[in-house]
TIMARNU-182957 format. One line per field, with one value per residue (C-alpha): residue number from 0; residue in three letters; x, z, y. Coordinates in Angstrom, 2 decimals, always signed. Layout:
i: [NUM  ...] .
aa: [Ala  ...] .
px: [X  ...] .
pz: [Z  ...] .
py: [Y  ...] .
***
This chain:
i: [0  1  2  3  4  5  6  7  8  9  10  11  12  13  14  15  16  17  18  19  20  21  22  23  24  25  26  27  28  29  30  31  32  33  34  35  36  37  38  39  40  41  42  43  44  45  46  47  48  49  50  51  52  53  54  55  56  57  58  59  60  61  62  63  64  65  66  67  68  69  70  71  72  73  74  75  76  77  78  79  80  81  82  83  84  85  86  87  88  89  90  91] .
aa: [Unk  Unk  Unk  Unk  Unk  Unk  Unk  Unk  Unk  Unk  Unk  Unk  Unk  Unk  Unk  Unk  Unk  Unk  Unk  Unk  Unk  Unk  Unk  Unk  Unk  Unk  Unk  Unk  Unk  Unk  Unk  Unk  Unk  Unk  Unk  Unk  Unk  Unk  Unk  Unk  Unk  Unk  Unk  Unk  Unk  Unk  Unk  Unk  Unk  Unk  Unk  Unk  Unk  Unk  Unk  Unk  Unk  Unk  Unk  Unk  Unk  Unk  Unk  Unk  Unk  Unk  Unk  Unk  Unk  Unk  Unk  Unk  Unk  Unk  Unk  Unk  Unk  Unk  Unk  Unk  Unk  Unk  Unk  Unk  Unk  Unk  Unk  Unk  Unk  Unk  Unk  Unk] .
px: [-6.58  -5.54  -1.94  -1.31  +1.10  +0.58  +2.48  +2.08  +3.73  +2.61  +4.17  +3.12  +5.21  +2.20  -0.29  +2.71  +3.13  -0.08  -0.19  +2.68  +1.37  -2.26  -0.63  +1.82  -1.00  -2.22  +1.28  +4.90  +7.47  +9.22  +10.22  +10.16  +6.47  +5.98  +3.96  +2.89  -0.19  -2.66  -6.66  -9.07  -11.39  -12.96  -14.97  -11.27  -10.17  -13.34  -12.62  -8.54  -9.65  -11.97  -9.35  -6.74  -8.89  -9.54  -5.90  -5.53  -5.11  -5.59  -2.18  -1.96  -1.11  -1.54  -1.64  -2.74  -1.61  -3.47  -0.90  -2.01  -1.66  +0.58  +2.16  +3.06  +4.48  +6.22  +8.37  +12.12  +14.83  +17.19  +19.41  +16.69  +15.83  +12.10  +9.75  +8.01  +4.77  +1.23  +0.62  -2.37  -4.64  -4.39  -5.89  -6.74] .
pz: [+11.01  +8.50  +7.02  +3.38  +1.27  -2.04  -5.05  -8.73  -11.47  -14.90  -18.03  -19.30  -17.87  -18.08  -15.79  -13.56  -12.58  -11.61  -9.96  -7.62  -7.59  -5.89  -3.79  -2.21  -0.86  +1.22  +2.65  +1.83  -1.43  +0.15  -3.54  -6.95  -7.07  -3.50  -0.78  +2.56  +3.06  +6.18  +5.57  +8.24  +7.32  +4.54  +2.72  +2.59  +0.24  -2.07  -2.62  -3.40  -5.62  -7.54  -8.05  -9.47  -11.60  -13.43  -13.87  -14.53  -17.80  -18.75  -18.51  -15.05  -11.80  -8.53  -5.08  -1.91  +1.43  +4.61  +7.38  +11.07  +13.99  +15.19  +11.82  +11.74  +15.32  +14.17  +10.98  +11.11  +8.60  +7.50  +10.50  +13.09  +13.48  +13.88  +11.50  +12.14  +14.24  +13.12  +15.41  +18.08  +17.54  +14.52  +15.33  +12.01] .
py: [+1.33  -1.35  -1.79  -3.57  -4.10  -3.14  -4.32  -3.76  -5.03  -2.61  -2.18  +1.53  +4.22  +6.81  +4.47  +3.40  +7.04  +7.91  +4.05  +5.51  +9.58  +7.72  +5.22  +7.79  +9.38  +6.66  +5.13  +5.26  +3.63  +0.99  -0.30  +0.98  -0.89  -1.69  +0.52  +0.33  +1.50  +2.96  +3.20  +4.14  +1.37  -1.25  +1.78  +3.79  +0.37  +0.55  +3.75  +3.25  +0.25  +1.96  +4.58  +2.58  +0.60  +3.67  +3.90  +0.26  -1.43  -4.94  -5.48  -4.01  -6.75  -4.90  -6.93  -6.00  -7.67  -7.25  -7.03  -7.83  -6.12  -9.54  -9.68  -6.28  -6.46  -9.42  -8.02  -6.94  -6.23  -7.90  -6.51  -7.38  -4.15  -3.66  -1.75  +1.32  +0.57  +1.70  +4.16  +3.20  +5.98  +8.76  +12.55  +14.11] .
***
C-alpha cells in the first residue's frame, strides 16, 4: 500500500469538481484541494494519473507526495495528536 498527498491548485470550477469527485475515490479531503490518498501499487498511480490528465487543463497544477511508512508514522497535528495509521494489511 502506498500513501500520497495530493494537492492541486486549478482555476475552472467544472474540472476542479470532477478533480475532487476522482480523488475522493481513492483517499479522503483533508483541504479544500488537498487529499490523502491509498493505492495498492505503482500500476493503481498510472492509472489515477492518466485519469486526471483527462480532466486536466493546461492551467491545471496537481502534486503528488509519496509518504513513507516512517514518515507517515512520524506525522502529528498541531496538538500532537497522531494521524490515522495506514492500516497493515487491507481485505477487499
Amino acid at each position: 500500500m502506498q500513501a500520497y498527498v495530493v494537492c492541486y491548485d486549478v482555476t475552472k470550477d467544472k474540472i476542479r469538481e470532477r478533480i475532487a469527485k476522482t480523488l475522493k475515490e481513492y483517499g479522503d479531503r483533508i483541504q479544500y484541494s488537498v487529499f490523502e490518498i491509498s493505492l495498492k501499487n505503482q500500476n493503481e498511480l498510472d492509472i489515477l494519473c492518466n485519469r486526471l490528465k483527462n480532466i486536466a487543463d493546461e492551467d491545471t497544477k496537481i502534486g503528488f507526495y509519496r509518504l513513507c511508512a516512517n514518515c507517515r508514522q512520524d506525522s502529528r497535528t498541531l496538538d500532537g495528536e497522531r494521524l490515522a495509521e495506514m492500516p497493515a494489511v487491507v481485505i477487499l
